[in-house]
N, C-alpha and C positions, 0 to 999 in steps of 0.2 A: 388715531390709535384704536385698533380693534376693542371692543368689548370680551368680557373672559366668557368661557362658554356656559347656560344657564344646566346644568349637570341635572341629573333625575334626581340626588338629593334636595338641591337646591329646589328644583320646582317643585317637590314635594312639600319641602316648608312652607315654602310661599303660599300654592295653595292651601293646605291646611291651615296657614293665617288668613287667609283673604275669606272661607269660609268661617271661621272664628265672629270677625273684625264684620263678615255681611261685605267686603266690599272689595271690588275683583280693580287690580293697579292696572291702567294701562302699561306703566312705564315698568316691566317686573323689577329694572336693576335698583330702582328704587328703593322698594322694599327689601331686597337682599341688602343694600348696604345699611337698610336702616336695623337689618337683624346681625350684622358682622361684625365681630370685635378684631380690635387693633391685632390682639394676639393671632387671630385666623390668617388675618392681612399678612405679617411675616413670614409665618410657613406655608402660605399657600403658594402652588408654583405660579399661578397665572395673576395679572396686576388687578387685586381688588380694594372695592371703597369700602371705608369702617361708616359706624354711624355715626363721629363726632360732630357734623357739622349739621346733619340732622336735628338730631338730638337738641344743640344751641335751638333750633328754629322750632319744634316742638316743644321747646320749652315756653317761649313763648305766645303757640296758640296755645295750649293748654293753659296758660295763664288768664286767656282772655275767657277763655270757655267758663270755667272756673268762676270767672269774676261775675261773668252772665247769669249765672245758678244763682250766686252768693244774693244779688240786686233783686231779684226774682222772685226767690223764695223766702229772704229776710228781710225783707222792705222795712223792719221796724230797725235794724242794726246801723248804727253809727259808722263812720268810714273807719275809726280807728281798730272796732271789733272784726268786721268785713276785713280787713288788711291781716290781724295777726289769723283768722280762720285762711284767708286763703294762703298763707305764707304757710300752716301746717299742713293745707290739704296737697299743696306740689310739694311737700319735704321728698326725700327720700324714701323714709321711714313709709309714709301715704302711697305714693304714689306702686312704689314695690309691691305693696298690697292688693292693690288695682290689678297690677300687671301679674298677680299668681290667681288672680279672678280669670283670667283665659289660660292661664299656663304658659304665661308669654317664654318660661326660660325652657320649653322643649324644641324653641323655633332659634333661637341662638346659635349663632356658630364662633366658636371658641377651639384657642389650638387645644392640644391633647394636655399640656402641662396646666392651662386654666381648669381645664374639666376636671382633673384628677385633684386637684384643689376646690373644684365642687365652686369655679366661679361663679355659674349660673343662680346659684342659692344668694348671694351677694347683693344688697340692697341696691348699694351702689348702680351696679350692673343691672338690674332688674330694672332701675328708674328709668338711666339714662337709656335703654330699650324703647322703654314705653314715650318716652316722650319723641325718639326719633319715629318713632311709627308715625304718629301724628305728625311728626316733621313729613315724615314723606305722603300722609295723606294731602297733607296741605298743599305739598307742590303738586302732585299727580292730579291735584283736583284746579290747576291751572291759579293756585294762591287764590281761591275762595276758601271761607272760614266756615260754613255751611255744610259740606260733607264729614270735614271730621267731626265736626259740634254737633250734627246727626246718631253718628256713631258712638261719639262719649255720653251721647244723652241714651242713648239705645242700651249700653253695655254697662253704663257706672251711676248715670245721675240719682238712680233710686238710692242704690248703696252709701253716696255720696252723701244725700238729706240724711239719710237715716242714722249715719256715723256723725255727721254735725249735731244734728239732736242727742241723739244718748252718748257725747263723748266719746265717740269713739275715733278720735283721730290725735295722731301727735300733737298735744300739746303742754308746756310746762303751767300744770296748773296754781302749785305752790306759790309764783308769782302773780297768775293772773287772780288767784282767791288774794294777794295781800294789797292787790293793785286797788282789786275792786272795793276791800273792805277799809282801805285808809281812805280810800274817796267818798266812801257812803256812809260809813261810821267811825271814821278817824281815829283809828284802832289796828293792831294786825291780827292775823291768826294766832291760838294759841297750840301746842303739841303736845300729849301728856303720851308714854310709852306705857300701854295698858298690861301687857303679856307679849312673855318671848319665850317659846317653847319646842321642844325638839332637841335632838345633839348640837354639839358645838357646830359640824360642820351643814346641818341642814336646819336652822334653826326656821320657827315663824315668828313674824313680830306683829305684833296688833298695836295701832297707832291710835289715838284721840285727838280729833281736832275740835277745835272750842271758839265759835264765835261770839260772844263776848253773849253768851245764853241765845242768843238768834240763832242758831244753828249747828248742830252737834254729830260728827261721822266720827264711822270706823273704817280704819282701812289696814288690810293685810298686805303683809310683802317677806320676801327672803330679805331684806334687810330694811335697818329705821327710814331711810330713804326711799326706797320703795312702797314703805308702806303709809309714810306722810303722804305720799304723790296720792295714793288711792285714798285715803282721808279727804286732801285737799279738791281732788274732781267732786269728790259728793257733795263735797258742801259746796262749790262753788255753782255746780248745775242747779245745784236747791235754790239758791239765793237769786239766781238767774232765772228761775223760773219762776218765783219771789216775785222778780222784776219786770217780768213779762204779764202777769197777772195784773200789776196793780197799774203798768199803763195802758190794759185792754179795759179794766174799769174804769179808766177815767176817760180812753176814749168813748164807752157807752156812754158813759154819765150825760159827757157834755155832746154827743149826738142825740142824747132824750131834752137837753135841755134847750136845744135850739128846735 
């Protein structure tokens, strides 16, 4: 079966990813299918590939890359902490974030009815992009895991430390502040609703969380919900960092002691 033909738009995107991305595809149709949505595939006249099955296999180097950073840079974190951080760093939510770090959704090709829907904006869509990209650096790179782990360390890894340290990444902290605080002080959070101010329909609410006197936030939101979540990250990073301190003193102690 012939191949469809690589058009001046198309090579245009390509290269403008491949200079993004720093790395030039042998294989272009590769990378075209890992930028094509299902929707292009249907109204386009000649037989082209989507990125679904990409995408599957990017998904999983991206998983491994991920897991490489995690072991690397947090050597003090327990398997169960390392598992729910990397489950939020490939969310959706994460990774769409990554992928507006290059402008991944001006390389996209979507039929006319997705655009006018303003598919591209769509997390969804944003993710499953980024992960087929790496699906297809992986194959063009003959299934070595070294060019794209190149690449994601080149383009995100800074971003990546820096969002796991100040919280900045998808995660339900509500649960992990009541996870952490039944297991260390056999207790939960407590919630007081401080101020709720504004009209009806644009209201603010200020939230108080109460860790049984060990730790006290405020956090703001357009509703009680939102605004416990930003209560709960404060206190939960406090406490964490709490935790991190007193097992760097105890590993000096007993490195002075020996």
């Amino acid at each position: 079966m012939s191949k469809p033909e690589l058009t001046k738009d198309f090579l245009e995107r390509i290269e403008n990813l491949e200079k993004v991305l720093g790395y030039k595809f042998k294989d272009k149709y590769l990378v075209l299918a890992a930028i094509t949505h299902s929707s292009f595939v249907a109204e386009y006249h000649q037989k082209l590939t989507d990125y679904e099955v990409l995408e599957f296999l990017g998904d999983a180097v991206i998983s491994l890359i991920v897991s490489e950073i995690l072991i690397k840079e947090f050597p003090e974190y327990k398997e169960g902490e390392l598992s729910q951080i990397r489950s939020s760093v490939v969310s959706e939510a994460y990774l769409s974030k990554l992928a507006k770090v290059i402008n991944l959704s001006q390389y996209i090709l979507l039929s006319k009815g997705e655009i006018a829907q303003k598919g591209m904006e769509r997390e969804s869509l944003l993710c499953d992009v980024f992960e087929a990209i790496f699906g297809a650096i992986y194959v063009d790179s003959d299934y070595l895991i070294d060019p794209p782990r190149q690449i994601f360390y080149k383009l995100f890894k800074d971003q990546l430390i820096k969002d796991i340290k100040e919280g900045n990444i998808p995660r339900d902290y509500k649960s992990l502040l009541q996870i952490f605080t039944q297991k260390h002080f056999g207790l939960i959070p407590k919630y007081k609703l401080l101020s709720a101010k504004g009209p009806e329909h644009n209201k603010t609410f200020v939230m108080e969380c109460n860790v049984d006197k060990k730790v006290k936030t405020v956090g703001k939101g357009k509703s009680k919900k939102e605004a416990e979540s930003q209560a709960a990250k404060k206190a939960f990073l406090k406490l964490e960092e709490t935790k991190k301190s007193s097992r760097k003193n105890l590993t000096d102690k007993n490195s002075q002691s020996d």
